[in-house]
C-alpha positions as CSV (number, residue, x, y, z in Angstrom):
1,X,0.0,0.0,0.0
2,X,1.6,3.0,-1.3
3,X,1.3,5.8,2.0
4,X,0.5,9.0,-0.6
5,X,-3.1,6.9,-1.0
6,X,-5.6,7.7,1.5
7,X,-7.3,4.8,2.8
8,X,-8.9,3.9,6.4
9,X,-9.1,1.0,9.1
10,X,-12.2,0.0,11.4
11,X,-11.7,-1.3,14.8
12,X,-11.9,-1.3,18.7
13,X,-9.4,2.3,19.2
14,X,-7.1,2.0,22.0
15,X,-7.0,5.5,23.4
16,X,-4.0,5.2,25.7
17,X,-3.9,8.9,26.8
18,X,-7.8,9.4,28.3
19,X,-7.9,5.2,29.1
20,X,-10.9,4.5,26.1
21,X,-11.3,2.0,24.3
22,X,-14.1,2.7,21.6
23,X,-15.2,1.6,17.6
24,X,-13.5,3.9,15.5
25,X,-12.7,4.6,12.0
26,X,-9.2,6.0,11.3
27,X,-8.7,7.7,7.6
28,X,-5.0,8.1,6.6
29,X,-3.9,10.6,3.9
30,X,-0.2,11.0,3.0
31,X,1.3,9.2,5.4
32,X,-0.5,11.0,8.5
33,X,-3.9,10.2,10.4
34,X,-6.2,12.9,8.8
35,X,-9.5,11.7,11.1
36,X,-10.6,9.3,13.7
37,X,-14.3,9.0,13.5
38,X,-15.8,7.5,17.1
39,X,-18.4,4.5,15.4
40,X,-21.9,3.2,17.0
41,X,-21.4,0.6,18.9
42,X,-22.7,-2.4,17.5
43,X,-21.0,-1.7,14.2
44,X,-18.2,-4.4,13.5
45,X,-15.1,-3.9,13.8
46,X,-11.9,-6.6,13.6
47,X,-8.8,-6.1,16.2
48,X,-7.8,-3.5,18.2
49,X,-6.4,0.0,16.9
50,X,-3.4,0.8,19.1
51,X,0.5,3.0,18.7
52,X,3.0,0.8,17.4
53,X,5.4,-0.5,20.0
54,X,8.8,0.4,20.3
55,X,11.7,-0.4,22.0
56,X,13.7,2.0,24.1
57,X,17.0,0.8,24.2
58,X,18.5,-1.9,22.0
59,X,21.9,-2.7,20.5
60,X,20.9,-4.3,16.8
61,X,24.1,-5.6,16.1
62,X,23.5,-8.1,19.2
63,X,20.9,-9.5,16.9
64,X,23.2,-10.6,14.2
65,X,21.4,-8.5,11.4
66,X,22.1,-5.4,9.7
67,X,19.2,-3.0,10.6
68,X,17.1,-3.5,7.6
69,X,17.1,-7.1,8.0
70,X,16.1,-6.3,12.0
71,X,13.2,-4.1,11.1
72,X,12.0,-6.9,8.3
73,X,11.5,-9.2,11.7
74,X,10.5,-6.1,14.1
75,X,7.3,-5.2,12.4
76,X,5.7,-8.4,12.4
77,X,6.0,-8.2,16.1
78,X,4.1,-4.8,16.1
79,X,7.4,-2.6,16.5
80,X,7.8,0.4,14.2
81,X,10.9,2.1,16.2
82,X,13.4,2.0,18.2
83,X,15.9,3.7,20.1
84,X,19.3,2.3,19.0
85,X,22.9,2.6,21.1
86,X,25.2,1.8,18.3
87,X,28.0,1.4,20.8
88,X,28.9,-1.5,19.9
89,X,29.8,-1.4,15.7
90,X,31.2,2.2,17.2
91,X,33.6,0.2,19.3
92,X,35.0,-1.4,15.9
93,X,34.8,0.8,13.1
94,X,34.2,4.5,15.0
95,X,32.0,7.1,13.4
96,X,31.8,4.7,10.1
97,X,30.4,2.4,11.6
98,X,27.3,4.6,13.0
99,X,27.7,6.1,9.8
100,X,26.7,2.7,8.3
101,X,23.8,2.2,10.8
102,X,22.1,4.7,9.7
103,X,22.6,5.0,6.3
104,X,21.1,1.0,6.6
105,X,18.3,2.1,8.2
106,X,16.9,4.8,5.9
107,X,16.7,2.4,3.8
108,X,13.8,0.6,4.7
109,X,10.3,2.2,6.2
110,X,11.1,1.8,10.1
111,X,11.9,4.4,12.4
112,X,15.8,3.6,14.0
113,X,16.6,6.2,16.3
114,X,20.5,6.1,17.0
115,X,22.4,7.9,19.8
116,X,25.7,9.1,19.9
117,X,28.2,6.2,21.5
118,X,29.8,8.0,24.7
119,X,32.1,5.3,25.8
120,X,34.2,4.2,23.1
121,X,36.4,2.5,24.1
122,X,34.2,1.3,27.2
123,X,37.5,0.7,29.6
124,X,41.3,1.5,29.1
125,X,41.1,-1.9,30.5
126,X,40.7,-3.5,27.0
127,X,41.5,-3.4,23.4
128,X,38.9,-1.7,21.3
129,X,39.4,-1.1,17.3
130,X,38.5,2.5,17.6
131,X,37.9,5.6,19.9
132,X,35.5,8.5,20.0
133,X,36.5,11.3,22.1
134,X,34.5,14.1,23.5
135,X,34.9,16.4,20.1
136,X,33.6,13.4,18.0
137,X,30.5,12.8,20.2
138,X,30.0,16.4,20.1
139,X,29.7,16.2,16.1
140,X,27.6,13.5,16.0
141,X,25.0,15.1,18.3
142,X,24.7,17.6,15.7
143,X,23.5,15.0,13.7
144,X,19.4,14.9,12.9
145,X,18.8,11.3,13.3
146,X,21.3,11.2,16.6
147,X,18.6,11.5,19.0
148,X,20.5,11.1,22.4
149,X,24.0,10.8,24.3
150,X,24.0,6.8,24.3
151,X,24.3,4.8,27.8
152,X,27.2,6.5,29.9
153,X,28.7,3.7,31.5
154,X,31.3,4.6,32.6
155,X,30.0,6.0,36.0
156,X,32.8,6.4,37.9
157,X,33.6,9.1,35.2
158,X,30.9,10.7,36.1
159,X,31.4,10.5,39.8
160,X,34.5,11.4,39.6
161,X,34.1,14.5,37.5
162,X,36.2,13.1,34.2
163,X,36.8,16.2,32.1
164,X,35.7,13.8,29.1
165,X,32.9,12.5,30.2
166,X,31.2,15.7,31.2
167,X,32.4,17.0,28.1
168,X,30.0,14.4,26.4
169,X,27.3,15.0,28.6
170,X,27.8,18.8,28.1
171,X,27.1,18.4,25.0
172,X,23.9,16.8,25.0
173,X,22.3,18.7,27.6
174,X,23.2,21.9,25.4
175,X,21.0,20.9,22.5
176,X,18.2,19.1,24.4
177,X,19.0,15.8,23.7
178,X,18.6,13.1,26.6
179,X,21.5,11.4,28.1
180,X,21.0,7.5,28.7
181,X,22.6,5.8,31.9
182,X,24.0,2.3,32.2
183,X,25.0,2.0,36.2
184,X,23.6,-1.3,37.4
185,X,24.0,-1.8,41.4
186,X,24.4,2.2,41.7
187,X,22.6,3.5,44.7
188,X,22.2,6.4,46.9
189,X,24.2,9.1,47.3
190,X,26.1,8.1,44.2
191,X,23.5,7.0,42.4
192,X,22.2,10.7,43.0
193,X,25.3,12.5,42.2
194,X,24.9,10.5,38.9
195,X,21.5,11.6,37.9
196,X,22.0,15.4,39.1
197,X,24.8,15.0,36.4
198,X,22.3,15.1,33.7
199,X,21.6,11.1,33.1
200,X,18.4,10.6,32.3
201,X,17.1,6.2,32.4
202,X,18.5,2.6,33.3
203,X,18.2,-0.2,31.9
204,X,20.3,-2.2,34.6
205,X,18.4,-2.5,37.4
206,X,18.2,-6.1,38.5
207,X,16.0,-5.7,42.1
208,X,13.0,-3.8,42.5
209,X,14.5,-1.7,45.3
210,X,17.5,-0.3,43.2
211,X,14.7,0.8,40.4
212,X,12.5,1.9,43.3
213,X,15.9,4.4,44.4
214,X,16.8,6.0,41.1
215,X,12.7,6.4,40.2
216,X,12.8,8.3,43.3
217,X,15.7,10.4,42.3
218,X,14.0,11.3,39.4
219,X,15.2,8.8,37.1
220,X,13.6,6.7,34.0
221,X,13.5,2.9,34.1
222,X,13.4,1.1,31.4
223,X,12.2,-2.7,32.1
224,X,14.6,-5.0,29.8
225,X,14.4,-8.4,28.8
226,X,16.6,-9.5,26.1
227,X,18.2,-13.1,25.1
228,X,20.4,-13.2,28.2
229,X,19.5,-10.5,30.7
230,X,16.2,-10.8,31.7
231,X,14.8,-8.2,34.5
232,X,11.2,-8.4,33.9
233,X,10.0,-10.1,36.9
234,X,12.2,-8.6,39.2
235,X,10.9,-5.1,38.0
236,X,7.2,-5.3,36.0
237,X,4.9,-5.0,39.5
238,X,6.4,-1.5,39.6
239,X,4.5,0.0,36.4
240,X,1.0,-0.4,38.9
241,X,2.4,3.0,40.6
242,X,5.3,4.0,37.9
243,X,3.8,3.6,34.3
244,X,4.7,7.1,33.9
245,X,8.3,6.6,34.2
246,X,9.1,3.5,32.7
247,X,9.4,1.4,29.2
248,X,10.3,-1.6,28.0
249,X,13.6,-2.6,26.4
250,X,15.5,-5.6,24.9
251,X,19.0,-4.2,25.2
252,X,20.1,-7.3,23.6
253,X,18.4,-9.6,21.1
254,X,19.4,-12.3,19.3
255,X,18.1,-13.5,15.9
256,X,15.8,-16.7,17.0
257,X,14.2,-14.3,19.8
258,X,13.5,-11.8,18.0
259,X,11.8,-14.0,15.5
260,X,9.4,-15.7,18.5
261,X,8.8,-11.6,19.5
262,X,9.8,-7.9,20.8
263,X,7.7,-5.5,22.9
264,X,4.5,-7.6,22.2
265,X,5.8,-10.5,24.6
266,X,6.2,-8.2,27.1
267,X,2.8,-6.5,27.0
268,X,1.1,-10.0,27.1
269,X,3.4,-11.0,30.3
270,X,2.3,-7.7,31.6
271,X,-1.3,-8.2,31.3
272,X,-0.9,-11.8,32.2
273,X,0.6,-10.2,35.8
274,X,-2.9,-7.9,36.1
275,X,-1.1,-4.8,35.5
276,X,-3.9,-2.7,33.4
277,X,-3.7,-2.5,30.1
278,X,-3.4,1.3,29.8
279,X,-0.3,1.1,31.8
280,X,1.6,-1.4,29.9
281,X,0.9,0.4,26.7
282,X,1.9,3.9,28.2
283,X,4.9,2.0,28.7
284,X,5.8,-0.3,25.7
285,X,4.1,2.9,22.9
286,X,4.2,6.1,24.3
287,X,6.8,7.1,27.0
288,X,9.9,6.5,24.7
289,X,8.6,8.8,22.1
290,X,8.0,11.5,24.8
291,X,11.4,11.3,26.5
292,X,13.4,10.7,23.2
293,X,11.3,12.9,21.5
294,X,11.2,10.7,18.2
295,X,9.5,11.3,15.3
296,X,6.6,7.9,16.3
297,X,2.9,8.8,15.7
298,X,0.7,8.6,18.9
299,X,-2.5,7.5,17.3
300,X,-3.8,11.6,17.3
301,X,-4.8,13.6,14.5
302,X,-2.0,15.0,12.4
303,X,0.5,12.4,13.6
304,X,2.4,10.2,11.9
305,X,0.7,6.8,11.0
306,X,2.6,4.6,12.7
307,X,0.0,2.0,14.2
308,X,-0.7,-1.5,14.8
309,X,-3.4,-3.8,14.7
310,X,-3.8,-6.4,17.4
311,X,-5.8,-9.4,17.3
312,X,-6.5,-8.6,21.1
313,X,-5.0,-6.9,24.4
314,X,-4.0,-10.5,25.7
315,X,-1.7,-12.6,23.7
316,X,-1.3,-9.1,21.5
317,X,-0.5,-10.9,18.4
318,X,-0.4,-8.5,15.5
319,X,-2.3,-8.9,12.8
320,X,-0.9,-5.6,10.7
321,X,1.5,-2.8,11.4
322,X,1.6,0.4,9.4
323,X,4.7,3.1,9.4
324,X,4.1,6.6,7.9
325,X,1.3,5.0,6.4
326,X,2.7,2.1,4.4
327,X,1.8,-1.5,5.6
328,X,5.0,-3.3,6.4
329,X,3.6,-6.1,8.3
330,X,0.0,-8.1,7.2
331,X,-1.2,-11.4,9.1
332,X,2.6,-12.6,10.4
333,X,4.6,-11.8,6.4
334,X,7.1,-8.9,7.1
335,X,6.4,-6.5,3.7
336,X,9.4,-4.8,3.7
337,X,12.0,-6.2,1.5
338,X,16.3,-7.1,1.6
339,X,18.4,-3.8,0.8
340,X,21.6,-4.4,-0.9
341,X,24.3,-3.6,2.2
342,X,28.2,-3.3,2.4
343,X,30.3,-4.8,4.1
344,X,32.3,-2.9,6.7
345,X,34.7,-4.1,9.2
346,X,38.3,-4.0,10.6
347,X,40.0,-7.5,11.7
348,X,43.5,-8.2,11.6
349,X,44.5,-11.9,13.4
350,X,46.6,-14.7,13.0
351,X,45.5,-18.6,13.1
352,X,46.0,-20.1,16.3
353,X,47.2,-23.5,17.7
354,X,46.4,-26.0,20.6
355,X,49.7,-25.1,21.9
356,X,48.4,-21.3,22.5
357,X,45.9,-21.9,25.2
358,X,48.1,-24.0,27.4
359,X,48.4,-22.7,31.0
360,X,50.7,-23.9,33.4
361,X,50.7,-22.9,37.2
362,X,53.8,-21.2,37.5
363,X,54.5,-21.7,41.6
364,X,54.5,-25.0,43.9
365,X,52.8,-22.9,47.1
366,X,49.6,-21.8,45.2
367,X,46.8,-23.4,46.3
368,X,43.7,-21.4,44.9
369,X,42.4,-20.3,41.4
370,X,40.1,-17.5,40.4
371,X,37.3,-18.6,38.5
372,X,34.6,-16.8,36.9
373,X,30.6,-17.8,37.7
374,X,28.7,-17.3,35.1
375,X,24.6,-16.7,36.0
376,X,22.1,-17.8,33.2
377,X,20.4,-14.6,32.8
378,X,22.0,-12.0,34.1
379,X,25.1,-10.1,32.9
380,X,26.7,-9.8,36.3
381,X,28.8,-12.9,37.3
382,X,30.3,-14.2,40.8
383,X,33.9,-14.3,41.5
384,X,34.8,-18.3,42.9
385,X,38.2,-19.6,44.0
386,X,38.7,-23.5,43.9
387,X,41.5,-25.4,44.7
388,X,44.3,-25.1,41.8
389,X,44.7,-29.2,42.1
390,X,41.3,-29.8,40.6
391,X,42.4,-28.4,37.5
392,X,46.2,-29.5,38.0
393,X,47.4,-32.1,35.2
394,X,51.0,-33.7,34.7
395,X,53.5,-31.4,34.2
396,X,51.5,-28.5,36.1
397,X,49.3,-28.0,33.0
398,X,46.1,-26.5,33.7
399,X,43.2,-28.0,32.1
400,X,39.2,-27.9,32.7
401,X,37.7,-30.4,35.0
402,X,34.7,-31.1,33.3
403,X,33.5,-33.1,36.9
404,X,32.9,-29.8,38.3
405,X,32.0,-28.0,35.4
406,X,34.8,-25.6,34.9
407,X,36.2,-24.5,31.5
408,X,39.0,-22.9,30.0
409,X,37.6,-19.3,28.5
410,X,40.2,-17.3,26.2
411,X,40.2,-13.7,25.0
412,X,42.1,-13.3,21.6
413,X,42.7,-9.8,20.3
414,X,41.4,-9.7,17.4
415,X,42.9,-6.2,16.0
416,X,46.2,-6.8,16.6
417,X,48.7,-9.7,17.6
418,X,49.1,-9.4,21.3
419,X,49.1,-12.2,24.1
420,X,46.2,-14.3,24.4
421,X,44.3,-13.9,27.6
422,X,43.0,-17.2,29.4
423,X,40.5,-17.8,32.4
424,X,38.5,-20.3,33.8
425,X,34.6,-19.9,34.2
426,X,31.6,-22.4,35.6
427,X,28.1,-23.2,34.2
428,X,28.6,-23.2,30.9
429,X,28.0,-27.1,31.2
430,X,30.1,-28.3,28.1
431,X,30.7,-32.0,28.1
432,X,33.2,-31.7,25.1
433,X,34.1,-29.3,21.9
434,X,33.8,-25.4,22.3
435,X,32.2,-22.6,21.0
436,X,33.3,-19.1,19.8
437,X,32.2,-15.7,18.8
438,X,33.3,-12.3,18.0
439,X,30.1,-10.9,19.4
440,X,32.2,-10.4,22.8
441,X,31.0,-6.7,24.6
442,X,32.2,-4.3,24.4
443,X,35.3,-4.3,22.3
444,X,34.1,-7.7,20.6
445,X,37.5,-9.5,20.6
446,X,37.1,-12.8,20.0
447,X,36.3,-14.9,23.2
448,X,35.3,-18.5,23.2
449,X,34.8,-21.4,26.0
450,X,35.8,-24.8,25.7
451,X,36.5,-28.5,27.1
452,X,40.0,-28.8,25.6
453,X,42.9,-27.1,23.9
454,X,42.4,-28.4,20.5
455,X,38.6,-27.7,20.4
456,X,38.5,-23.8,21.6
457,X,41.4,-23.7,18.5
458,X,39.1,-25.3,16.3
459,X,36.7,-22.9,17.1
460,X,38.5,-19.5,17.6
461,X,39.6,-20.2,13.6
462,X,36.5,-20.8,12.7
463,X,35.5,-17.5,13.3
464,X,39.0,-16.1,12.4
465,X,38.6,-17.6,8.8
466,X,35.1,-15.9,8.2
467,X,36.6,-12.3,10.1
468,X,33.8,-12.5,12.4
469,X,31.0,-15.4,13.5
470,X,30.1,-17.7,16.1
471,X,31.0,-20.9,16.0
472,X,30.3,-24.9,17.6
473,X,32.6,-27.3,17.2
474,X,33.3,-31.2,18.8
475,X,35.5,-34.1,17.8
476,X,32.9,-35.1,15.0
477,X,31.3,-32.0,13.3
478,X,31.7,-28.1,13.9
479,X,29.4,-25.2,12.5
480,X,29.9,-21.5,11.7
481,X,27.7,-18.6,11.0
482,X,29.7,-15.6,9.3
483,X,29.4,-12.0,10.6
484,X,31.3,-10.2,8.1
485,X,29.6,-6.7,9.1
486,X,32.2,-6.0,11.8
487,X,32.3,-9.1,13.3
488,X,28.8,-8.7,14.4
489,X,26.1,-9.2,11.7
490,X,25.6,-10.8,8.8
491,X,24.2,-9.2,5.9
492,X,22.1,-11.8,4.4
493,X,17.8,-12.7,4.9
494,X,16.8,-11.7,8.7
495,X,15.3,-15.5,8.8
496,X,17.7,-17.4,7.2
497,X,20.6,-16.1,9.8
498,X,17.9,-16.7,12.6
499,X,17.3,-20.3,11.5
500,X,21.4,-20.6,11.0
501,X,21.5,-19.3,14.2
502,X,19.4,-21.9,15.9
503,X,20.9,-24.5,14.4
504,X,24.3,-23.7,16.3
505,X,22.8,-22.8,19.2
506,X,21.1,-26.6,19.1
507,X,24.4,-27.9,19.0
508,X,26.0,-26.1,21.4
509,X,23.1,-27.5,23.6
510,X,23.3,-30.8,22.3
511,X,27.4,-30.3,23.8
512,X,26.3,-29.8,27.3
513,X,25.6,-26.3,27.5
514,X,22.7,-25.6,30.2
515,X,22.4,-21.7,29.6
516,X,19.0,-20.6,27.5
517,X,21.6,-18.4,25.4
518,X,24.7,-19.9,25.2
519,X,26.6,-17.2,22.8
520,X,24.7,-14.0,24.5
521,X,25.8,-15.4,27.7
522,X,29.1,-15.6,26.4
523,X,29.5,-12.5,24.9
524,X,28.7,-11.1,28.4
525,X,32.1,-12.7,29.9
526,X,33.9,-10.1,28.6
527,X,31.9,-7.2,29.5
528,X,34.0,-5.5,32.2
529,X,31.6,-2.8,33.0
530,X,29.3,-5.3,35.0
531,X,30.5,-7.0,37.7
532,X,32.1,-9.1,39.5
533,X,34.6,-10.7,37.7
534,X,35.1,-10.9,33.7
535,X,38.4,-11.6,30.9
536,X,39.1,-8.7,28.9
537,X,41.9,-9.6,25.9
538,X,44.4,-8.1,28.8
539,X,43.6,-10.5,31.6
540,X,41.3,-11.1,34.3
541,X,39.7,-8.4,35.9
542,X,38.0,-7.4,38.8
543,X,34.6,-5.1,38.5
544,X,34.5,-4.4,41.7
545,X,38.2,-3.0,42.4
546,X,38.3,-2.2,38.5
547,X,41.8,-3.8,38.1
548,X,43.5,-6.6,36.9
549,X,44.1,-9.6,39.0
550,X,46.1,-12.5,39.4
551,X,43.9,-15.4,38.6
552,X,46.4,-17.9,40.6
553,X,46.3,-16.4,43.9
């Protein structure tokens, strides 16, 4: 349906603002809602009228497509925007790679909504393939379709009054643009001193009471639940008092989730919990445009017509979902077609051998090990020390002790040759073989987790072979799935990567693995901005003293 054609839809209106619900007829000419009529009841009408959804803060490379390809699957779910950190292509190819996120985007009818990365790199504390200081962040805030300053997480930057980081923050207050917040665990007076500085949402609250604090203080909260860390229980009882001041995010999606569903799922859940209707929706439709300010109709004459149709305000499966007008989405079939795309990326490692990830305790007297705990779900992990002799082999080789279900985990850099950084972690659950990705936040080295030294190698040059992917491998088979755009999407059909996707994620269970998302859950190992203790390509380090430690203590 071309949107310069007029044309009209009849159904049950879901009037969010005044909390109505009425037979309506809504007429759209050019793109925009030119009427809504208020029908007899009585007449028929099919499914419910309502704002498309939108999600309020999501990273699209975590869902292995390039943006078209993610809005192709997003509007089938009822989403018609989002609000898009591009931190993480940033973190590999700078402003060229937002540059390519957008350009991406325009080309297909959904409305992306990027932000300026602020912390590129995330820590000193890692190797990143690029770096965006105050005076670039400043330029792309100039930018149109850069709608905010992107999640500030470094926090102690803020606290401690970085010339940098206010610089960036500076920036975006000047021109009116909101600045998004990242500081899970953050409370009182420093969560306070935090918000006065201008930071406007979370999306890492993990308890009630921590959202409870920084609502308090005057802060957003956005409820996420994405493919690994998943909030929404902890946090959805507090939209019966806080609709106003809350929305719903994904953060991180990858490709098989977002096929199942987006924002919809959570709206269901929501209604599921008794939480009324009108509240959900304020949350999940309206609140992000009004705080991001983004160019989304509202379902109000003159606005955009971005809308959805639901088949009802349960299950809220969508039967069509219109942007500016156009129908992109009819009866589950996505309307909006592949783009060509580029490829863009920067990658620069050698093959590795078995003989790389050998570790060998280096003194008689130690006793203990540092491992990493790994928490299905969540992004923060627990720091555990076990006895060095139940990894000890002959010749005081180190090797996982797949009893107790401890692993070897490896950081390669994957920009430059450097040392290769080895840990151990628990609850990945492997029984044999390995798996690897280059989807490893924030710098997205290349990480991987394994049973044995010749398996994690199998793996990591996998992924070295395509530049980018994630890969499973054992003794008797081993699968890949390219990522040539950066190391973090592939460029091809949005469903074809999902079902690729799935496939390697099957296997990876089939291995052992007991996580629900094996590779988001990895790629969270790395991420050193969430504690307790991660592997950066530089070593093991500490979140909570923010150094580097000795894992053989």
């Amino acid at each position: 349906m071309d949107a310069n054609h007029s044309f009209s839809v009849k159904g049950r209106l879901v009037d969010i603002f005044n909390k109505r619900i009425f037979a309506a007829e809504v007429k759209v000419e050019n793109g925009k809602i030119k009427t809504i009529e208020e029908l007899t009841d009585g007449i028929e009408t099919t499914g419910f009228i309502l704002p498309g959804f939108i999600d309020s803060h999501v990273h699209i490379e975590s869902s292995m497509l390039i943006p078209s390809e993610f809005a192709k699957i997003a509007v089938v779910h009822g989403t018609v925007a989002t609000v898009s950190d591009p931190h993480e292509i940033a973190n590999v190819c700078g402003v060229e790679g937002v540059e390519y996120m957008i350009d991406n985007g325009k080309q297909v009818p959904f409305k992306f909504n990027f932000g300026a990365p602020s912390c590129v790199p995330a820590t000193i504390f890692e190797t990143a393939g690029a770096e965006l200081n105050a005076d670039d962040v400043e330029k792309l805030l100039q930018r149109k379709e850069i709608k905010y300053l992107s999640e500030m997480m470094n926090f102690p930057g803020v606290l401690f009054k970085d010339e940098d980081v206010l610089k960036k923050i500076a920036a975006a207050k000047k021109i009116n643009k909101p600045v998004d917040g990242h500081a899970p665990g953050l409370r009182g007076e420093q969560a306070k001193q935090y918000i006065d500085a201008g930071i406007s949402t979370d999306h890492e609250c993990f308890t009630a009471e921590e959202a409870l604090d920084k609502l308090g203080l005057g802060m957003k909260i956005l409820i996420r639940e994405g493919s690994a860390a998943k909030n929404f229980e902890a946090l959805a009882d507090l939209l019966h008092d806080h609709s106003a001041n809350m929305m719903f995010c994904s953060d991180d999606k990858h490709p098989d989730s977002l096929v199942e569903g987006h924002i919809n799922k959570l709206c269901a859940r929501g209604v599921a919990k008794g939480i009324d209707v009108f509240k959900v929706l304020e949350a999940a439709c309206i609140n992000p445009v009004i705080h991001y300010k983004l160019n989304v109709g509202l379902l109000q004459i003159g606005d955009a017509a971005d809308f959805i149709i639901a088949e009802d305000l349960k299950e809220f499966n969508i039967s069509q979902t219109y942007v500016d007008g156009k129908l992109v989405a009819d009866k589950g079939v996505t309307k909006i077609s592949s783009v060509p795309a580029g490829i863009i990326n920067r990658f620069d490692c050698d093959l590795t051998t078995p003989h790389d990830f050998k570790v060998r305790a280096s003194h008689i007297e130690q006793d203990k090990i540092c491992v990493i705990e790994a928490l299905d779900g969540q992004l923060i992990t627990k720091k555990l020390t076990v006895p060095i002799g139940s990894l000890l082999k002959e010749d005081r080789l180190l090797q996982p002790n797949l009893d107790e279900d401890i692993l070897k985990i490896t950081v390669i850099n994957r920009y430059k040759k450097a040392p290769i950084a080895i840990g151990w972690i628990k609850n990945f659950g492997l029984k044999k073989g390995a798996i690897a990705s280059t989807v490893a936040h924030d710098s997205h080295n290349i990480i991987a987790v394994g049973a044995d030294d010749e398996s994690i190698c199998k793996a990591v040059n996998l992924v070295i072979n395509e530049k980018g992917g994630v890969s499973c491998v054992s003794e008797e088979d081993s699968m890949v799935l390219g990522l040539p755009v950066a190391g973090l999407m592939n460029d091809k059909n949005g469903y074809e990567v999902a079902q690729r996707y799935t496939a390697i994620d099957k296997m990876a269970k089939g291995l052992g693995c007991t996580l629900s998302a094996p590779f988001m859950t990895l790629s969270f190992m790395a991420l050193l901005v969430i504690p307790h203790l991660k592997l950066s390509d530089k070593g093991l380090f500490d979140g909570d003293t923010f150094r580097f430690i000795d894992p053989m203590q």
